[in-house]
Each structure stands twice: as C-alpha cells, then as structure tokens.
N, C-alpha and C positions, 0 to 999 in steps of 0.2 A: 795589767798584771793578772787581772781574773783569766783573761783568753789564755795567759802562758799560763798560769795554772793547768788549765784543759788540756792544752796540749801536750805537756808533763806528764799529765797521768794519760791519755790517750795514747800516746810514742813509746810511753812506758813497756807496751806491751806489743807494741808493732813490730817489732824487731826481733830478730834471731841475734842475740848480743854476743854472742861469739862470733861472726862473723861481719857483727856491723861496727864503726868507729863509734864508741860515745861522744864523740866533738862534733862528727860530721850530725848528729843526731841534736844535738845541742846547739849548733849553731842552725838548721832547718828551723828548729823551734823559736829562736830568736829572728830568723828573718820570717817565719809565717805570724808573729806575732805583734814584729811593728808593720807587715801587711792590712793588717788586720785594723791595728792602729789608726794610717793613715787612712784608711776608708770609712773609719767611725767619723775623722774629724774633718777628711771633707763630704759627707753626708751631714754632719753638722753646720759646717761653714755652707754649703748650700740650703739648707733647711735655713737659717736664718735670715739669709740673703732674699731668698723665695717669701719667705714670710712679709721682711720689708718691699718687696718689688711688689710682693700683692696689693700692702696695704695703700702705697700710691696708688696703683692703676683705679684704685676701688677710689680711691681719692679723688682723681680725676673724672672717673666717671660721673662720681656727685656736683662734681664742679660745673661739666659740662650740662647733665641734668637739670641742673638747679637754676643756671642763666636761662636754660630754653624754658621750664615752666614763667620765670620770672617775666621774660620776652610775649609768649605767649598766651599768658595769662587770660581770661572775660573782660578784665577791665584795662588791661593794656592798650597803649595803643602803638605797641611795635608789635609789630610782625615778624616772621623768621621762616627761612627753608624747612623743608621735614626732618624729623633728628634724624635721622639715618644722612643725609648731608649735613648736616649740621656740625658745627665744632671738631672738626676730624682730628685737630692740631693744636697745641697749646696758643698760640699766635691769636687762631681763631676766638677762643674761647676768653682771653684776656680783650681781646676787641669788643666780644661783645657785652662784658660786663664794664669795659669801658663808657660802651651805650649805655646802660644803664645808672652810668657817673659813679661809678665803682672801679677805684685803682686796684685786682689783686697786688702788684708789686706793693702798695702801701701799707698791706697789711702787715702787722709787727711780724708773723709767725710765716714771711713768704721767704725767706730767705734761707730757712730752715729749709723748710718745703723743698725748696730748687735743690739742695744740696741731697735730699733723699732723693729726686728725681733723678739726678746725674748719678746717684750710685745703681739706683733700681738700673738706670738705662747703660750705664757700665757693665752689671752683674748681665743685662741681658744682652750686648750686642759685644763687648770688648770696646776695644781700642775705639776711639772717635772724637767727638768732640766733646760729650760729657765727659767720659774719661780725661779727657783733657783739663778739663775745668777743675773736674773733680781734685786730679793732682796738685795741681797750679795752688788750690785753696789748702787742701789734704793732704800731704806727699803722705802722711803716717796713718793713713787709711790703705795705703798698697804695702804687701808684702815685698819683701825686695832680698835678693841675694847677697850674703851677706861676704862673698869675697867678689864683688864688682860690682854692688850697690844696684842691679839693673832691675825694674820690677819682674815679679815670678810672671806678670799676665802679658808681658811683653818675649820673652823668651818662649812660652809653654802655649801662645796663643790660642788661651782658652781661657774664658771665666769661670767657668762649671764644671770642668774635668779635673784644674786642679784648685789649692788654697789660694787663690788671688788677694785677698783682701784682710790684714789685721781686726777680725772680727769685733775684738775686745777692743778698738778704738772707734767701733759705730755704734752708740748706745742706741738702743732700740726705744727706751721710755723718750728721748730725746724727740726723735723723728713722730711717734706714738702725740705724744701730750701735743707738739707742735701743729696734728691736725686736727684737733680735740680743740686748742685754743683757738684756730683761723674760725674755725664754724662758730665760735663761741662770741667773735668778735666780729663775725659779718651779721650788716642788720636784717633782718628778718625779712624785710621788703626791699627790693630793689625798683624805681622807678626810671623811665628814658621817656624819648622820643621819635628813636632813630629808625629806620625800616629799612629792611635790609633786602636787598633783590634778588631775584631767584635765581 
C-alpha cells in the first residue's frame, strides 16, 4: 500500500494528461505495485528459508566437530582420519557417534532435526529425496496451486526464484529450540573403543 502510494504521487506528474488515458496509468500503477509486492515476499520467504538452512548446516558442522574432538581426544583411545576426511556425510557422522555408544536418532529432539534437514536440503537443491520425505510428512509445508492442487516448486522448478513453501507453516522457534535441546540433552563426554582406518 505505501509503494502505491509512491507511485500515485510519482505518475502523478509523469504524464502529459491530455494525451495519456487515466486507466492505462492506473492500471501500470497497480500492476508495478503488486510487482513490487511479490518481490518483497519472496525475498522474504528466502530470507527465512536461508536463515533456517544456515542454521542446520551450522548444526551439522558442530555435530561433526564435536564427535571428532570426542574420537580424538588425549585420553581417547579411538582414533580417526584427519577432519578434512572426516564425516563428509550424515551416515558418517551418526557411525561415528555410534562408536562412541551414542544413538543420535535416540535423541528426543532428532526427529525435529531431520525434518529441518529435509527442508534446508529441499530449499537448497529442489525436488529429491528430502523433498520427498518432506511432503510425505508435510504436504502443508508446500505451496500448491490452487486450481490443480500441483505444488508451485514442482511446476516453476525452482526453490528460490519463486514462493515454494507456506512459510507460516514452518515455525522457526520450533526448528530453533529443537537444536538448543539436542546439545542440552547430549552428555558432555562421549566414551568408545572403536578405531577407525584410514
């Protein structure tokens, strides 16, 4: 409403109005207006998305981190590859806190977790096998066209160029508090035996 404002008084005076239609000038304003629109709300809807996919990746990084001091610790007695090889892949990284008799999937707050995962990895790649999971769990996490039901990121195949995703059905404190509690409820040491080969 403020942008058409602007652009009201802006047009106002752009025109030679004997010569120009007030409709065709009126309606310019209306369509540069909800231009304008859809660009605030999906710079929006990616600002948000981007926030949550950060805050995973940042998650994972700790995760992987956090096993390898544990692994290689002074007083350990596992061993591990160099991080730079180290844990490239989620698979990995639950393996090796397996070694150290730590189920991540046990934790109360993993489940949460994986469902951020699968959006962050939806938001960034499209269509796959998160996305997949994603819907299967979430169908009202996807935008969807509303005269053929199809989702928008399936037609428009893109994540980031358009609104893919009902923002307002992925609460952010949700995802937020769910990595706050996992660290809050993993114990502080982690102990194994297992040695891993290079």
């Amino acid at each position: 409403e403020e942008h058409y404002k602007e652009l009201e008084i802006e047009y106002s005076t752009a025109f030679d109005w004997e010569n120009k239609d007030p409709a065709d000038v009126f309606q310019m304003i209306q369509e540069k207006a909800y231009e304008f629109y859809e660009f605030e709300v999906l710079m929006e809807h990616n600002y948000y998305l981007s926030f949550l996919t950060n805050m995973y990746q940042i998650f994972e990084q700790q995760l992987r981190s956090f096993v390898y001091s544990e692994l290689n610790h002074s007083f350990s007695p596992v061993r591990t590859k160099k991080l730079a090889k180290f844990g490239t892949n989620m698979n990995e990284i639950k393996e090796a806190y397996k070694a150290l008799d730590y189920d991540l999937e046990k934790n109360t707050y993993w489940e949460t977790i994986h469902i951020l995962s699968d959006i962050a990895n939806t938001f960034k790649h499209g269509d796959g096998r998160s996305a997949k999971r994603l819907f299967k769990k979430h169908p009202e996490m996807f935008k969807v066209y509303e005269y053929d039901n199809q989702r928008v990121m399936d037609r428009e195949l893109t994540t980031n160029s358009e609104v893919v995703f009902e923002i307002e059905k992925i609460d952010f404190n949700t995802y937020a508090d769910a990595l706050i509690s996992f660290w809050k409820e993993l114990p502080e040491n982690l102990e194994g035996t297992y040695t891993f080969k290079e």
